[in-house]
C-alpha positions in Angstrom: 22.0 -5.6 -20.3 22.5 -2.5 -21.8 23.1 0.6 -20.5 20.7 2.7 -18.8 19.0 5.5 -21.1 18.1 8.9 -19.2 14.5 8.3 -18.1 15.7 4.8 -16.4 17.7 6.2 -14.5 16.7 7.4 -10.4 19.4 8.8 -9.5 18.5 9.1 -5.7 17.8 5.5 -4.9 21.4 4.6 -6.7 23.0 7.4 -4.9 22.0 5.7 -1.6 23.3 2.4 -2.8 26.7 3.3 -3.8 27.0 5.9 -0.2 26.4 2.4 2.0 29.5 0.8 0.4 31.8 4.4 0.1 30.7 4.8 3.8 32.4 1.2 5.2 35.1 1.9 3.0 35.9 5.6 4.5 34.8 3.9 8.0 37.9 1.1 7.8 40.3 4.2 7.1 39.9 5.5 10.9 37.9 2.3 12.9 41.7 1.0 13.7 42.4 3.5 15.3 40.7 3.0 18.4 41.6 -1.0 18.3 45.4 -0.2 17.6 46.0 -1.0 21.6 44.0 -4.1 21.5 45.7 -5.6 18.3 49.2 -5.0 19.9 48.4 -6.8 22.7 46.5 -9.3 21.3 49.0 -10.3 18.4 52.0 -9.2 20.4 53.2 -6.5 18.5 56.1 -4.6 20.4 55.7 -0.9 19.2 53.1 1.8 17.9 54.8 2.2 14.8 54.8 -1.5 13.7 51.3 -1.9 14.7 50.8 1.9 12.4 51.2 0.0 8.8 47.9 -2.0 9.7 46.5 1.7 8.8 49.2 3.4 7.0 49.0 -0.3 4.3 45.6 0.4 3.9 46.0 3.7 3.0 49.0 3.7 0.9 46.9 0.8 -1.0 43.8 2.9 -1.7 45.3 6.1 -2.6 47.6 5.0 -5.3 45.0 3.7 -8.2 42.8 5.5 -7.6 43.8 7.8 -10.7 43.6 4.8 -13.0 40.9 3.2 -10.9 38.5 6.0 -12.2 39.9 5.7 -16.2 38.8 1.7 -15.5 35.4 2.9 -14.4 35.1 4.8 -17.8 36.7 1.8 -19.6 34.8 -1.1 -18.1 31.9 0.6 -16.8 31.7 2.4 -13.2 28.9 -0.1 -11.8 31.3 -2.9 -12.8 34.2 -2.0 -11.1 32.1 -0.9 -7.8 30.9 -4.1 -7.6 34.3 -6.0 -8.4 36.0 -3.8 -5.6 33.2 -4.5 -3.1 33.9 -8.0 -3.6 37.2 -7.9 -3.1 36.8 -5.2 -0.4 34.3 -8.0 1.5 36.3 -10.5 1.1 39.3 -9.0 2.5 37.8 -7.8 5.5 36.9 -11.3 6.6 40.8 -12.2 5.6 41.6 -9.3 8.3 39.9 -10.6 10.9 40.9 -14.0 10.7 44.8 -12.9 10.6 46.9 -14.4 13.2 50.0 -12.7 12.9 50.4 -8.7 12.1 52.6 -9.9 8.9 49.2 -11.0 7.5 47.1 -8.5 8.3 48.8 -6.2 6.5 48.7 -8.0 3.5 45.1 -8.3 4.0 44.9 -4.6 4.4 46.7 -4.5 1.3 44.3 -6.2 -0.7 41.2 -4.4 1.2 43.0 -0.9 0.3 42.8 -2.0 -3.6 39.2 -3.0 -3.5 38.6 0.6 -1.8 40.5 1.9 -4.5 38.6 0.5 -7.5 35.3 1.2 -5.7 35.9 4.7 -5.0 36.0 6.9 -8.2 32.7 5.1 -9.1 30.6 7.1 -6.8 31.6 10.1 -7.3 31.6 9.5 -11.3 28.2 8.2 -11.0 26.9 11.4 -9.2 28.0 13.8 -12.3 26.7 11.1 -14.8 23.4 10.5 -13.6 21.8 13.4 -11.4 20.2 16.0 -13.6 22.5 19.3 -13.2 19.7 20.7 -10.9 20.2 18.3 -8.5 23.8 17.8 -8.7 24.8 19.9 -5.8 22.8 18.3 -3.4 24.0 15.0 -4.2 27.7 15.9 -4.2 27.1 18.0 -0.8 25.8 14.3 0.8 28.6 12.7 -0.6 30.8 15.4 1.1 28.7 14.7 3.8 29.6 11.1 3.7 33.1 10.9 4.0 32.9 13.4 6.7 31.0 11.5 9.4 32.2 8.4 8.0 35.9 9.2 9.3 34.4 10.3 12.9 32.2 7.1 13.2 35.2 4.8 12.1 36.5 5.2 16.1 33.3 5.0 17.7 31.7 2.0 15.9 35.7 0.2 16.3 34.9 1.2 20.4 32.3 -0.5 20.5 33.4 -3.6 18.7 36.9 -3.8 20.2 34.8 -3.6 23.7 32.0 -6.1 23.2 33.7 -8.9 21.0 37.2 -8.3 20.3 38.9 -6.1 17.6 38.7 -8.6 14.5 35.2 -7.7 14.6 36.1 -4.3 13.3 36.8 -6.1 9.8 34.4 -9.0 10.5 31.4 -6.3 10.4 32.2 -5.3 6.7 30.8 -8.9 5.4 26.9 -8.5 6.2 27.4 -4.9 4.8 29.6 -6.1 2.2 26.5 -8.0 1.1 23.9 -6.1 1.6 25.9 -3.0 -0.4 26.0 -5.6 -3.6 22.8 -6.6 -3.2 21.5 -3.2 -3.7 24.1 -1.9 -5.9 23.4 -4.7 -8.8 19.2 -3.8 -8.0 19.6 0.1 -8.0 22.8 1.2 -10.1 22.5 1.9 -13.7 24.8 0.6 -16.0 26.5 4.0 -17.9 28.3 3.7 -21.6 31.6 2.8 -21.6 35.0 4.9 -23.2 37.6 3.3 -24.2 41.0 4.9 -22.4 45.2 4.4 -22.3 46.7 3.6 -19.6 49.6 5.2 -18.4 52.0 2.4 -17.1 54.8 4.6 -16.5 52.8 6.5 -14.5 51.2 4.0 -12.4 55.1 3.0 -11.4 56.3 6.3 -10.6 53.5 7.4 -8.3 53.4 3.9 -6.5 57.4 4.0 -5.6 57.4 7.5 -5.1 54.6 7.5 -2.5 56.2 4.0 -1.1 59.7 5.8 -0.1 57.9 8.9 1.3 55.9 6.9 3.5 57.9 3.9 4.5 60.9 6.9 5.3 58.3 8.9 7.4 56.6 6.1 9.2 60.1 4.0 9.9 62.4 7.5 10.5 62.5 6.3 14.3 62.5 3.0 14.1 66.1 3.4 12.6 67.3 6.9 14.2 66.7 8.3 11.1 69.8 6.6 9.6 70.9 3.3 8.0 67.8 0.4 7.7 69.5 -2.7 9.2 71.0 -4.7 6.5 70.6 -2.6 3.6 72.7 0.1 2.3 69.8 2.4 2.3 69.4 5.1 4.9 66.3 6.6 6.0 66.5 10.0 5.0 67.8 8.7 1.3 64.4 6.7 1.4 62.5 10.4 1.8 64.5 12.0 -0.7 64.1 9.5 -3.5 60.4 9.1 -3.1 60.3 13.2 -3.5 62.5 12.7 -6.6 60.6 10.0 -8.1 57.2 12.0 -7.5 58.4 15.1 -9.2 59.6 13.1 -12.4 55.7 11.3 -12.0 54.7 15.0 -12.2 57.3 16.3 -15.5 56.1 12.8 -16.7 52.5 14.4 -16.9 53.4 17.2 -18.4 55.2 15.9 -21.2 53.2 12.7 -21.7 51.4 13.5 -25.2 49.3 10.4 -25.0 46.3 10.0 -21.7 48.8 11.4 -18.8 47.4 9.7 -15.6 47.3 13.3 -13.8 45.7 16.0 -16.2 47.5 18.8 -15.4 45.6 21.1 -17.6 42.5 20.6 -14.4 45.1 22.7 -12.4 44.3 25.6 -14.7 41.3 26.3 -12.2 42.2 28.3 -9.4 39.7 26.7 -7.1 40.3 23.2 -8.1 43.8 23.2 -7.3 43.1 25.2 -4.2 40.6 22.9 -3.3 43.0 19.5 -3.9 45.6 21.3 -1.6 43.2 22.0 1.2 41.3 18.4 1.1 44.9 16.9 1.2 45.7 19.0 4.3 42.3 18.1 6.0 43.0 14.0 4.9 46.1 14.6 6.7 44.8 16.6 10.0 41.6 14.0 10.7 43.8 11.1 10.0 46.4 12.0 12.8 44.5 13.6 15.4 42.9 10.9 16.2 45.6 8.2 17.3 47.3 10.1 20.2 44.1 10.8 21.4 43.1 7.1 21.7 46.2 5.9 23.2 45.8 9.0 25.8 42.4 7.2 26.6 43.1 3.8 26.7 46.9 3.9 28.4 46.9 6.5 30.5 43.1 7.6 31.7 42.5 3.5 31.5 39.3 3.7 29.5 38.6 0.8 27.5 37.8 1.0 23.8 34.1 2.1 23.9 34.9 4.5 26.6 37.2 5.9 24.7 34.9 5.8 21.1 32.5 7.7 23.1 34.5 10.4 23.8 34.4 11.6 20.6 30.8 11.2 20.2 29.9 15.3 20.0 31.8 15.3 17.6 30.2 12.9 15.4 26.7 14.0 16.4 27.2 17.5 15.6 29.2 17.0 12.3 26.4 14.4 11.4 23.4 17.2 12.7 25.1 20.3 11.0 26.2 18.8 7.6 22.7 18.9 5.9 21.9 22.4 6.8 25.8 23.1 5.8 25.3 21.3 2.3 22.1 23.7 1.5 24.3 27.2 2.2 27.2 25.8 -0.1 25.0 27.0 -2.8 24.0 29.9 -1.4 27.1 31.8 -0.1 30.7 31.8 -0.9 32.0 28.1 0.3 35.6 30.2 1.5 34.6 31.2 4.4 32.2 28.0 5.9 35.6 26.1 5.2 38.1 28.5 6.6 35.9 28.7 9.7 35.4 24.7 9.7 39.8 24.5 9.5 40.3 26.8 11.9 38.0 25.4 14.3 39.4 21.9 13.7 42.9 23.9 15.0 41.3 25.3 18.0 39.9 21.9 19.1 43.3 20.2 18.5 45.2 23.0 20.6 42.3 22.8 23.1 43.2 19.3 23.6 46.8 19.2 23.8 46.7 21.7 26.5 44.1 19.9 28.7 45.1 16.1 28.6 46.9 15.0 31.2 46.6 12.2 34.1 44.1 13.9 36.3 41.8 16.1 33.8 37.8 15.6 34.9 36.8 13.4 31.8 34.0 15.7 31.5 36.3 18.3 30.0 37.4 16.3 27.2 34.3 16.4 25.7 34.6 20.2 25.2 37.2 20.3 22.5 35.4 17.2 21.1 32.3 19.7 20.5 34.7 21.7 18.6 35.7 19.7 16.4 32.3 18.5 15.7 32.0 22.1 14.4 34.8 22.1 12.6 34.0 18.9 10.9 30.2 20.3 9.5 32.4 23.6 7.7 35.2 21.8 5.9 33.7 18.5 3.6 31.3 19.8 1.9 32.3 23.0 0.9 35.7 21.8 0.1 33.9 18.6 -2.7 31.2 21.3 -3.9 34.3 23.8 -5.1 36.7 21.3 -6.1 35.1 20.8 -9.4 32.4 23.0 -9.7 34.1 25.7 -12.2 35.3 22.6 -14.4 33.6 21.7 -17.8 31.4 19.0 -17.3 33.6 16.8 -19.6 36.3 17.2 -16.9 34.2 16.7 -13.9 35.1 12.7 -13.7 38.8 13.4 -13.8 39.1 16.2 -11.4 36.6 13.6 -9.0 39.5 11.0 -9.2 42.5 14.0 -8.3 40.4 15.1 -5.8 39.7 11.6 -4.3 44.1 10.6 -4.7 44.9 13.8 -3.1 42.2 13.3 0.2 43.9 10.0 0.4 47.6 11.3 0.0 46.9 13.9 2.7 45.7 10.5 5.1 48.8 8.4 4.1 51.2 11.0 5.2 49.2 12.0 8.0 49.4 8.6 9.3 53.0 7.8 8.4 54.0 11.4 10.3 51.7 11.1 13.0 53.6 7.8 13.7 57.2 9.3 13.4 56.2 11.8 15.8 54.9 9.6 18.5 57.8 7.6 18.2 60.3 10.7 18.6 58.0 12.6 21.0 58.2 9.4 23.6 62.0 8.7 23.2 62.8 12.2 23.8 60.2 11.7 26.8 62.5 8.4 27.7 59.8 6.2 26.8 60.7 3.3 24.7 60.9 0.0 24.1 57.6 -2.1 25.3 57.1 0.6 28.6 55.1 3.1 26.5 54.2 1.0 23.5 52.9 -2.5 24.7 48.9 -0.9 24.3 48.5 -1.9 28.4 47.5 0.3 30.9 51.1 2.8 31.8 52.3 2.4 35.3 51.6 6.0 37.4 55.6 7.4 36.8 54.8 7.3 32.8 51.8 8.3 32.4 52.9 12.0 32.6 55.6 11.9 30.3 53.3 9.7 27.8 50.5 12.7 28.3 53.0 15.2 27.2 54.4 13.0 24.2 50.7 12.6 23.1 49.7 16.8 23.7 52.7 17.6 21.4 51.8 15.4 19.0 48.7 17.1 18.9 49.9 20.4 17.6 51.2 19.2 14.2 47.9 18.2 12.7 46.5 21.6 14.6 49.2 23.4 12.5 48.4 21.5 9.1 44.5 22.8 9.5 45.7 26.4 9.7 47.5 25.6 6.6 44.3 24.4 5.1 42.8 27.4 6.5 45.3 29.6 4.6 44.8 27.8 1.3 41.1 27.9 1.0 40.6 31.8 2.0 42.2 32.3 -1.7 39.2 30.4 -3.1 37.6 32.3 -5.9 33.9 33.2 -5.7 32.4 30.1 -7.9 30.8 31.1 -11.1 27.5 30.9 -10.9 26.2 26.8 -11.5 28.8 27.5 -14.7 29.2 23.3 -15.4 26.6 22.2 -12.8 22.9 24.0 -13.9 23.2 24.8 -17.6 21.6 22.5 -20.2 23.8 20.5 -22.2 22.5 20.5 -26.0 21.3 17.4 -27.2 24.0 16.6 -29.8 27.0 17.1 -26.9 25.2 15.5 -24.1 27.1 12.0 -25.1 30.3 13.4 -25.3 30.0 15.1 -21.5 29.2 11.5 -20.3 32.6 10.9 -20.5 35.3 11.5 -18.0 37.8 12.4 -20.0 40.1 15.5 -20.0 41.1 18.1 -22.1 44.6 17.1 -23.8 46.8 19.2 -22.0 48.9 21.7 -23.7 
């Protein structure tokens, strides 16, 4: 078949095709979150920061490629690789749920991350190549949209799974949709021209081990005291230190690469895009790790089970999901600063609202006030955040600052996770929770729940405090030239070349 020419293309009905599968692939990053209680006990896992790397694998997985998983889509075709990665994504999800131990699990979260990985970049590179610039910024604010709810429904939907048939239905639900996403994807995508691309290798390596140390340091800190890993002449804190080294000679790499440099450092030139990166790597961060301590407040000390619990976050997700559409339209229409500073700082004020009311004996009714909140909070920060990312950016660019922008929103979720888990485990200890009394995913006996409620409220202020941060960064956006790369007409003779993703050579 041969690729698509302009006129074939309907760019709506393929949108919707390629949103079902980046929607279960964004769900599966926060749906184990609420079954985390129920797949300690169930394959007798001993603490919350062993049972952590079910999410913190899958993450670590899907946010390294995905810089070269978007120069494959270019190379190979982005409708080819979407439809390779939601194979393997399928297939790994049925792998999940028939895992018996938590060793395998993870390695079928491993393999699920890289399908995620390869499918990702596609939809977003598909948006800039096919939607007509008019249209563009409506399509990109659903796709904000998207991966905003989708990270809200993830612990609902796993509630009400984990509840009625038993958490490996949390994976097992990806086949059906698995299918029905390839079904549709082969019918409705067009097939785009190809590029071909070099690969940096180098690069690949440097990133992976770099991010590997950070996060197995981070996530593991307690599990050690923060000192020497048990039969290995590597301590903790050298772990942390190395992965920083290694990821600041990935980034001199870039710089002095002269061939296709796997980051294009010259897309930092734009004040808003690199604002923009650093704020959506703050928010992966903050929605990643709020969420955990508030599940395992639930479920072991309030006693709720796992749909109880999904449900109380359900204003969130309704008001997030009601507010994003009429959020998406005034993108366009004011400055996106301030929705998103407003949207971050909210997302604090939730968090802070939370961590001061928890405790044994709260009415539940009150927890579903901060929930509001952060429903609010949710609506102001996605879309505004993916419309300025690359909105001042050459068209030609526009793929490669997508896949930055997509490996630095899942950076920000790898670390949240990883420090999120570090936390908990310190926060208990120094609580004198440890072992199997505050980690086992039952029910805490009455003289623990207290000191777990506190470890969880603290816990609870450090993705509060990374909003603010985000809040900070994106009040230095700079007002958006006006539709510069997104509404004006390409000339005939150029409008080949600014298919391609490729970036400017940098300097």
């Amino acid at each position: 078949m041969t690729p698509a020419t302009t006129s074939e293309k309907k760019p709506w009905p393929a949108l919707w095709a390629l949103i079902i599968g980046f929607f279960m692939i964004l769900v599966d990053s926060t749906i184990v979150s609420v079954a985390n209680p129920a797949i300690q006990r169930g394959l007798k896992v001993e603490s919350v920061s062993d049972v952590l790397w079910v999410t913190s694998a899958y993450l670590l997985a899907y946010a390294v490629p995905l810089l070269v998983t978007g120069r494959l889509g270019d190379r190979f075709g982005p409708k080819n690789l979407y439809l390779v990665g939601l194979v393997i994504f399928t297939l790994a999800s049925a792998w999940c749920g028939l895992s018996g131990t938590l060793g395998l699990l993870i390695v079928a979260r491993v393999v699920q991350g890289l399908g995620a990985a390869l499918m990702t970049p596609q939809t977003m590179a598909v948006i800039t190549r096919i939607f007509p610039p008019q249209q563009r910024g409506s399509a990109m604010a659903l796709w904000g949209a998207t991966a905003g709810v989708a990270t809200l429904v993830g612990p609902i939907l796993g509630g009400v799974l984990v509840d009625g048939f038993g958490w490996e239905w949390i994976f097992f639900i990806n086949v059906p949709i698995g299918i029905v996403a390839f079904i549709l994807a082969v019918r409705l995508v067009p097939k785009l021209p190809t590029h071909p691309h070099k690969f940096d290798i180098l690069g690949v390596i440097l990133s992976a081990v770099g991010l590997f140390l950070v996060v197995f340091g981070l996530q593991e800190g307690q599990t050690y005291n923060w000192g020497t890993i048990t039969n290995s002449p590597f301590s903790v804190w050298g772990m942390i230190i190395a992965g920083v080294v290694v990821l600041v000679a990935f980034v001199v790499w870039q710089r002095f690469n002269r061939g296709e440099p796997l980051l294009p450092l010259s897309l930092f030139r734009d004040r808003n895009f690199s604002l923009a990166n650093a704020a959506i790597t703050t928010v992966g961060f903050a929605i990643t790790s709020m969420t955990l301590p508030l599940i395992y407040f639930f479920q072991v000390v309030r006693g709720l089970t796992p749909l109880q619990s999904a449900l109380m976050l359900v204003p969130m997700a309704v008001i997030t999901a009601g507010l994003s559409g009429p959020v998406g339209k005034l993108v366009t229409r004011i400055n996106p600063k301030y929705l998103a500073f407003a949207g971050l700082i909210f997302l604090a004020i939730g968090l802070v609202w939370y961590s001061q009311l928890i405790s044994p004996t709260v009415g539940i009714g009150w927890l579903l006030l901060p929930s509001a909140v952060l429903g609010l909070a949710n609506a102001g920060i996605w879309s505004p955040i993916s419309n300025t990312v690359t909105r001042n950016l050459p068209q030609i660019q526009a793929g490669a600052g997508s896949g930055v922008y997509n490996t630095t929103r899942q950076i920000g979720a790898v670390l949240g996770s990883a420090s999120v888990a570090a936390l908990i485990s310190g926060r208990l200890a120094a609580h004198g929770i440890t072992g199997g009394g505050g980690d086992s995913g039952a029910i805490l006996p009455a003289f623990l729940q207290g000191k777990f409620t506190a470890a969880m409220s603290e816990t609870l202020l450090l993705p509060a405090a990374v909003a603010v941060v985000g809040a900070l960064i994106v009040i230095f956006f700079a007002k958006p030239k006006v539709n510069q790369a997104w509404t004006s007409q390409m000339a005939p003779a150029t409008a080949s070349a600014a298919q391609s993703s490729e970036p400017a050579p940098v300097d």
